[in-house]
C-alpha positions in Angstrom: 0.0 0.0 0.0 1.4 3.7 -0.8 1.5 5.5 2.1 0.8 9.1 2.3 3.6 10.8 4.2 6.7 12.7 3.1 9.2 10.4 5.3 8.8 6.8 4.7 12.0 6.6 3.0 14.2 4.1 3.5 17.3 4.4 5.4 19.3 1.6 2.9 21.9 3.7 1.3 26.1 2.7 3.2 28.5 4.8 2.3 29.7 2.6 -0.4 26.8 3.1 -2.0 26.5 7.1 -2.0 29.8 7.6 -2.9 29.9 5.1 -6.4 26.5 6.8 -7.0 27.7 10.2 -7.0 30.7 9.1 -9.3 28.4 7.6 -11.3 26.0 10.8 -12.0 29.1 12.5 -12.8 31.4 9.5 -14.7 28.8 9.8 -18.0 28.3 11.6 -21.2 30.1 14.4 -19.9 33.0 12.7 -20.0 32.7 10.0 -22.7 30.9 12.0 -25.3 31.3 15.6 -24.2 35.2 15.5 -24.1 35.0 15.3 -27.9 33.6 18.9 -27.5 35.6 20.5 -24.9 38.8 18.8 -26.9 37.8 20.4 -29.6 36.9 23.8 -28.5 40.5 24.0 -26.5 42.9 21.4 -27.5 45.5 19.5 -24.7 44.9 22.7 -23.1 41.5 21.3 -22.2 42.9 19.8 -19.1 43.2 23.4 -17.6 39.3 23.5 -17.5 38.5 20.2 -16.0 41.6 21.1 -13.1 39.9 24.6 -12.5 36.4 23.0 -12.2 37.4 20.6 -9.9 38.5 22.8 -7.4 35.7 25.0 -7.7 33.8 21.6 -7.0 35.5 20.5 -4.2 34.6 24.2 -1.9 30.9 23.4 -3.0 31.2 20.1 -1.8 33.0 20.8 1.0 30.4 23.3 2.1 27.9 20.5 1.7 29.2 18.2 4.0 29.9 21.0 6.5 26.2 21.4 6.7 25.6 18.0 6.6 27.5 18.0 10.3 25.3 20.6 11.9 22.0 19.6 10.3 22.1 15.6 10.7 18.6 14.1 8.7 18.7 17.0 6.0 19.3 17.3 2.3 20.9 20.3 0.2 17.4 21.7 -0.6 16.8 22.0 3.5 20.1 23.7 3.9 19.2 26.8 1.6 15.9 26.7 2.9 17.3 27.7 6.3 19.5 30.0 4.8 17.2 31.8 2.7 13.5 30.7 3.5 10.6 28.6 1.6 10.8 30.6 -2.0 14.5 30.0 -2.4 14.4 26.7 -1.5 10.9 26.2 -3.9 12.8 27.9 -6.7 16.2 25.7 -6.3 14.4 23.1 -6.0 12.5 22.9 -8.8 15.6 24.4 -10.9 17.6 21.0 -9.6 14.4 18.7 -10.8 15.2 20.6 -14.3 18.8 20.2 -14.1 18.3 16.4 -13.3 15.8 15.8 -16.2 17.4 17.5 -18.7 20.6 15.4 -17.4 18.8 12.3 -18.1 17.5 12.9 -21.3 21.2 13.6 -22.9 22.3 10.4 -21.3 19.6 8.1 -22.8 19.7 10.0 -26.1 24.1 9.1 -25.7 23.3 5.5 -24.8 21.1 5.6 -27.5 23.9 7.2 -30.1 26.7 4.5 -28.7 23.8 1.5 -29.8 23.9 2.5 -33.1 27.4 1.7 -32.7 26.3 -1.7 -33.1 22.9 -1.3 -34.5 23.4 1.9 -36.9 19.7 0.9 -39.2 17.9 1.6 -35.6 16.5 5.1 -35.1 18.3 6.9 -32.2 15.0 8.1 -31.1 13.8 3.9 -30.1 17.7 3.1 -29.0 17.2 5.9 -26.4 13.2 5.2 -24.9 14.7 1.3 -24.9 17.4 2.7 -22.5 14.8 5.0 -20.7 12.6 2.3 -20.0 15.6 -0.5 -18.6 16.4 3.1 -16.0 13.0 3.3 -15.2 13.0 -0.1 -14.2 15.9 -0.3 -12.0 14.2 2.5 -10.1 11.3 0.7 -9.3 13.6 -1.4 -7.4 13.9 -1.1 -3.4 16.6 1.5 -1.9 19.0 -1.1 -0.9 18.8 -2.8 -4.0 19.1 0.3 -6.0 22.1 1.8 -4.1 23.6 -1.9 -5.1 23.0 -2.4 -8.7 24.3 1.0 -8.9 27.4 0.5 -7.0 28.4 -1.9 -9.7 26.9 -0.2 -12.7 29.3 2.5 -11.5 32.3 0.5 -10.7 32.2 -1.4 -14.0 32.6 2.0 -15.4 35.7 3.2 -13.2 37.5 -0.5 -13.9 36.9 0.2 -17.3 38.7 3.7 -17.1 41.0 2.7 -14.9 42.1 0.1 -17.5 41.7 2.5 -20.4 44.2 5.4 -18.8 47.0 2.6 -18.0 46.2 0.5 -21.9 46.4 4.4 -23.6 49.9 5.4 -21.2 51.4 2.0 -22.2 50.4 2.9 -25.9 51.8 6.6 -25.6 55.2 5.6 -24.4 55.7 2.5 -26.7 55.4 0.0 -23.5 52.9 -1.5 -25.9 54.5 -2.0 -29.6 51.7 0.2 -32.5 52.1 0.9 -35.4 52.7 4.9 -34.6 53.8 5.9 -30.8 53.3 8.8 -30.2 55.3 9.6 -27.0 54.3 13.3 -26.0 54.3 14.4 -29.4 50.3 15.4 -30.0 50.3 17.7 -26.5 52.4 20.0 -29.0 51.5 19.4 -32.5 48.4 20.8 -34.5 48.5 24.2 -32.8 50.2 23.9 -30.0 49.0 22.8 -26.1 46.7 25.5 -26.3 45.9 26.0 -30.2 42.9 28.2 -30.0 44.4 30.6 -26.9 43.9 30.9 -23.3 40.2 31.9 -23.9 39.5 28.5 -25.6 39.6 27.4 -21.7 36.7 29.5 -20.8 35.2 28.4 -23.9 35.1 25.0 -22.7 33.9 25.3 -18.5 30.6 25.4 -19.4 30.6 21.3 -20.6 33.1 21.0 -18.4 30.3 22.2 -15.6 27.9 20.0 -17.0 30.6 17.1 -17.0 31.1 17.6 -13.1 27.4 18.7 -12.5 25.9 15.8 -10.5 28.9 15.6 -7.7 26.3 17.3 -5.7 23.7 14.2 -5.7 25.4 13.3 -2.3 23.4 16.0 -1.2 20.1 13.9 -1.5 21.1 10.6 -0.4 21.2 12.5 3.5 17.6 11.0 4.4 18.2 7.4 3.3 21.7 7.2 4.6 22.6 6.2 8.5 24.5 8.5 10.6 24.9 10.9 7.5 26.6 13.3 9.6 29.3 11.5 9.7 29.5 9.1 6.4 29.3 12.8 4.0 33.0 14.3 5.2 34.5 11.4 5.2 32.9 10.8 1.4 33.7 14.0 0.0 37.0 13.5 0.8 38.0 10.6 -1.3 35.4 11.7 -4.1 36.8 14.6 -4.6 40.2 13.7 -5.9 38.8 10.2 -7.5 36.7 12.6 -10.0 39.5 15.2 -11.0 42.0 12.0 -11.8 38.7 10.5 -13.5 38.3 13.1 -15.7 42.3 14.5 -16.3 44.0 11.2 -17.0 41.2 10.1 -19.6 41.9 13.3 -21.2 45.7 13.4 -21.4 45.8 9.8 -22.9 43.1 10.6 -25.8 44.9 13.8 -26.5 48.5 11.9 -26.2 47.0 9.5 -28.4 45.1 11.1 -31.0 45.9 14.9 -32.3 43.5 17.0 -30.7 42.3 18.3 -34.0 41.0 14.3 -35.4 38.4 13.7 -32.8 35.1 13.6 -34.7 31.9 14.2 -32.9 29.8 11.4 -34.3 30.9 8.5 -31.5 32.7 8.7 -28.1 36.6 9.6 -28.3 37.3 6.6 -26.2 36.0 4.3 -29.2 37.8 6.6 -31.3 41.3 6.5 -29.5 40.9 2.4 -29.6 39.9 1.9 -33.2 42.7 3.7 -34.3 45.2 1.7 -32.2 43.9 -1.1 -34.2 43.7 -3.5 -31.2 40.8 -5.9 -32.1 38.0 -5.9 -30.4 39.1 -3.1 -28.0 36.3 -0.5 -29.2 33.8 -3.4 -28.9 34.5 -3.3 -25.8 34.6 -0.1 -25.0 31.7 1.2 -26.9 29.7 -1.8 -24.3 31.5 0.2 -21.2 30.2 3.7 -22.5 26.7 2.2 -22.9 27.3 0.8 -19.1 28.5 4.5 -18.1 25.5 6.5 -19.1 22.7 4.0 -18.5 24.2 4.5 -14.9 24.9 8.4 -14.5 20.9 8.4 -16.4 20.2 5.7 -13.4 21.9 8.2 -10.8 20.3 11.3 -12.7 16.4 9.9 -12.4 17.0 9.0 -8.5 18.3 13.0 -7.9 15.0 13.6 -9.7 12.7 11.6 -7.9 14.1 12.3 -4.2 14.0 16.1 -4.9 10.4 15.9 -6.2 10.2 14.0 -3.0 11.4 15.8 -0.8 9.4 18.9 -2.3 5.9 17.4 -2.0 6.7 16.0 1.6 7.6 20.0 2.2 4.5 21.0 0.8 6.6 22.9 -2.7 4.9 20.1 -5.0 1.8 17.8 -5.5 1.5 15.6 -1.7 0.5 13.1 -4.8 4.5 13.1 -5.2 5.3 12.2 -2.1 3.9 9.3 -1.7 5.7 6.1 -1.6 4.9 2.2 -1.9 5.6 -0.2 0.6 9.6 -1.0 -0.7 10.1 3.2 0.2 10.0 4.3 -3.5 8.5 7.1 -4.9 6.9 5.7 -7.6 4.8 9.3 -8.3 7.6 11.2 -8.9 9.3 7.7 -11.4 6.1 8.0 -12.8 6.3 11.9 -13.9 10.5 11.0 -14.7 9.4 8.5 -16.9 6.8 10.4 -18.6 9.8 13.2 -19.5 12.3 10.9 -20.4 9.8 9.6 -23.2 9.1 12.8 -24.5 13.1 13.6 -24.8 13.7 10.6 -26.0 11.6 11.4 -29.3 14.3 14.8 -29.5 16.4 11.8 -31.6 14.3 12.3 -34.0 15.6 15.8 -34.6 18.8 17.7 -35.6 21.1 14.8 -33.8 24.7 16.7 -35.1 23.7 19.8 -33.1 21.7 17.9 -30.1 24.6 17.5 -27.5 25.6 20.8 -28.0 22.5 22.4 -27.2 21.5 20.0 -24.7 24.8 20.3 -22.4 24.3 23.7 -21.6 21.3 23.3 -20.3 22.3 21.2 -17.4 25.9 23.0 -17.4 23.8 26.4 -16.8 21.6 25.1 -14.0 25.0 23.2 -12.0 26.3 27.0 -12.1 23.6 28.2 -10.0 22.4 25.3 -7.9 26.3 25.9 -6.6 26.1 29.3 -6.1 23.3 28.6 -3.9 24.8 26.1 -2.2 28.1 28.1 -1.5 25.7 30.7 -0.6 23.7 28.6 1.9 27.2 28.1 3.4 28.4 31.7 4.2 24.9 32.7 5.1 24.4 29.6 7.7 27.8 29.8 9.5 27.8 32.4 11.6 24.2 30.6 13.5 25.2 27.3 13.3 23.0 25.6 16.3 25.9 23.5 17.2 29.7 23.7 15.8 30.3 21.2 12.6 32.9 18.5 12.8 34.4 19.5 9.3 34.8 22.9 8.2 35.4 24.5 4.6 39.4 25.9 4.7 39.5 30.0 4.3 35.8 30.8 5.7 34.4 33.5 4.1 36.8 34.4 1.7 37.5 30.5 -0.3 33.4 30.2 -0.5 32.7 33.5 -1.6 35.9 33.4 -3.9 34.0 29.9 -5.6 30.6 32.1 -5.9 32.4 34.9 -8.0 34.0 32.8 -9.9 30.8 30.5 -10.5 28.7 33.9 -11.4 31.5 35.3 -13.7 31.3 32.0 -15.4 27.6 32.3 -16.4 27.9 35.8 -17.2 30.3 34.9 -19.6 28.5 32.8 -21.5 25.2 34.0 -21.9 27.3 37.4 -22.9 29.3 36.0 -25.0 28.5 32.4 -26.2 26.4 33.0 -29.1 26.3 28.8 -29.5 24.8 28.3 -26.1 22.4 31.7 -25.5 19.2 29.5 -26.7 20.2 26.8 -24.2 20.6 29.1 -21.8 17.4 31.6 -22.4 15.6 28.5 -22.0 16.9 28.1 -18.0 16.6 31.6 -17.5 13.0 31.7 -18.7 12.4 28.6 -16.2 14.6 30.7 -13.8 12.3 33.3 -14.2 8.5 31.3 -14.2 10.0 29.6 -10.4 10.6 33.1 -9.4 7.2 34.3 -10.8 5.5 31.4 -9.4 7.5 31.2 -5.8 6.2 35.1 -5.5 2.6 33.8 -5.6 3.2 30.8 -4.0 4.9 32.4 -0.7 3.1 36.0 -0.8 1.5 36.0 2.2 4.6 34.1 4.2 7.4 36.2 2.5 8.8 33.5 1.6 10.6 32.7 5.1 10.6 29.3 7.0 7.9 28.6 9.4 
């Protein structure tokens, strides 16, 4: 029997669990499809970006689990709303439910591209609802199982990369004979390590952002995970340098591998990089792994969905229909609405597939930009009345977390100013942006918008 209440989840998730799901929201297309962009927009150089993001990730993450000390039981969305009251918290809220869906529809659509790999007279369009139906699926599962099938979804994933960054350094130096080694010579040729100038690193954050966007999904596993309080410091500190060697090492072997400028955008550069090594059946492989990678950050993306729509009803920000729950603890309401949306993008195969990613990624890229902000906000604001003093503390209080914020605002400035590629992506979240803020006004007028 569903049961009506906002708090019947289940309290299944170990640490294990939370920290392979968080690598495997981030560990997706970002990485194996969307590192064919930022190559391309930035060369070698490239690695710059993902370095610079990272640390940017690690404050925001950092001031997550230094909230998670002082407010044991509670999820990001309950941090900013006692920062900032209801209609922040509303508007963020809803903005993350975007950012998760949107997220999910470019990783069936990707699993649905790396299919045609092997079955290129299928439309992408029923290659990508066949993946969003398996996801919805594995949902419907209990917490516990859940958390586990993902833990090895995800960890195929990182073996596989793991395997790929020491395969690609044995190629690069020659430890494995090819026909071409290429020792360090592609960081330099074609341009140069940074052939389209320092800006071309700018260029590139915005995928980049998208590619780490997800990191944050620790932040809802608080209310199904024992003594959170104490699991989410000890988490972020091993996630955070897992990810940025996840993401640079990948990047330095395709680039030491392949010359920045002979990455196409029509499969993954992984398959790319093995195909022209010529080892047989390496790409096979691999193209199975990337199909593995983004069924599981899509498997990640539609739980940050569901808990946040969740956690929204039981607060009384969305349908109470949405919060309830059957008798396993799952929300099936809120998979119900996720699986309704990921049907509906996965008929956007159907149109202008060369541009798709493109346009798609900055979607989710814009909305990771401010979902931090307010995060890193949430920090500096709460600090000074913390009810009790946290265990772990962000380094450099106020200055490193308001530091992260400037840079995280100049960063969307930038490219809605001066990205002509990506202002329809992101006039879209600004007009959603805008409706929340619209709606929040009429939603909380006679509160102000404060906490009760």
């Amino acid at each position: 029997m569903s049961q009506p209440d906002g708090v019947s989840l289940q309290k299944k998730l170990k640490p294990r669990h939370i920290s392979l799901m968080a690598m495997g929201g981030v560990i997706g297309t970002g990485i194996f499809k969307g590192s064919a962009e930022t190559i391309g927009l930035a060369g070698p150089g490239v690695i710059i970006s993902y370095v610079f993001a990272g640390l940017l990730l690690l404050v925001v993450m950092g001031a997550m689990a230094e909230m998670a000390t002082v407010y044991p039981g509670k999820n990001m969305k309950d941090f900013v709303r006692e920062a900032f009251g209801e209609r922040v918290s509303f508007i963020m809220g809803w903005m993350y439910c975007f950012l998760w869906l949107s997220v999910c529809v470019i990783e069936i659509i990707a699993a649905g591209s790396f299919l045609q790999y092997w079955f290129p007279g299928v439309p992408l369009w029923l290659l990508s609802l066949a993946s969003a139906a398996f996801i919805i699926l594995i949902n419907l599962m209990s917490v516990g199982s859940f958390g586990e099938f993902e833990f090895w979804l995800a960890g195929i994933k990182i073996a596989m990369i793991i395997v790929f960054i020491v395969l690609g350094t044995c190629l690069i130096f020659g430890i494995i004979p090819s026909s071409n080694t290429p020792y360090l010579h592609n960081y330099s040729a074609a341009g140069g390590f940074l052939p389209n100038g320092w800006t071309s690193i700018f260029s590139a954050l915005l995928v980049v952002m998208f590619s780490y966007g997800g990191s944050e999904l620790i932040g809802l596993t608080l209310t199904e995970t024992e003594n959170s309080e104490k699991v989410l410091p000890k988490v972020v500190r091993n996630f955070i340098l897992r990810i940025i060697l996840f993401f640079t090492l990948p990047i330095l072997v395709i680039c030491g591998l392949i010359p920045w400028n002979q990455l196409g955008p029509e499969s993954s550069p992984f398959v790319q990089v093995l195909t022209a090594t010529g080892l047989s059946g390496a790409a096979d492989l691999m193209n199975f792994i990337l199909v593995t990678a983004v069924l599981s950050a899509a498997n990640s993306g539609i739980y940050g969905a569901s808990r946040m729509l969740h956690s929204m009803a039981a607060a009384g920000e969305a349908s109470p229909a949405l919060a309830r729950t059957n008798r396993r603890g799952i929300p099936v309401n809120t998979l119900l609405l996720c699986a309704v949306i990921l049907i509906l993008g996965s008929m956007l195969g159907m149109f202008a597939q060369d541009q798709l990613f493109r346009v798609l990624m900055a979607v989710p890229g814009f909305c990771v930009l401010l979902v931090w902000i307010c995060i890193s906000l949430a920090q500096i604001k709460l600090r000074k009345s913390y009810p009790v003093e946290p265990s772990f503390k962000v380094w450099g209080y106020p200055y490193v977390t308001s530091a992260v914020v400037a840079c995280l605002a100049v960063i969307a400035a930038m490219f809605l100013l001066f990205d002509a590629q990506n202002r329809l992506s992101i006039g879209v979240c600004i007009a959603v942006l805008i409706v929340l803020i619209i709606w929040s006004m009429i939603r909380f007028s006679r509160t102000g918008g404060r906490s009760k």
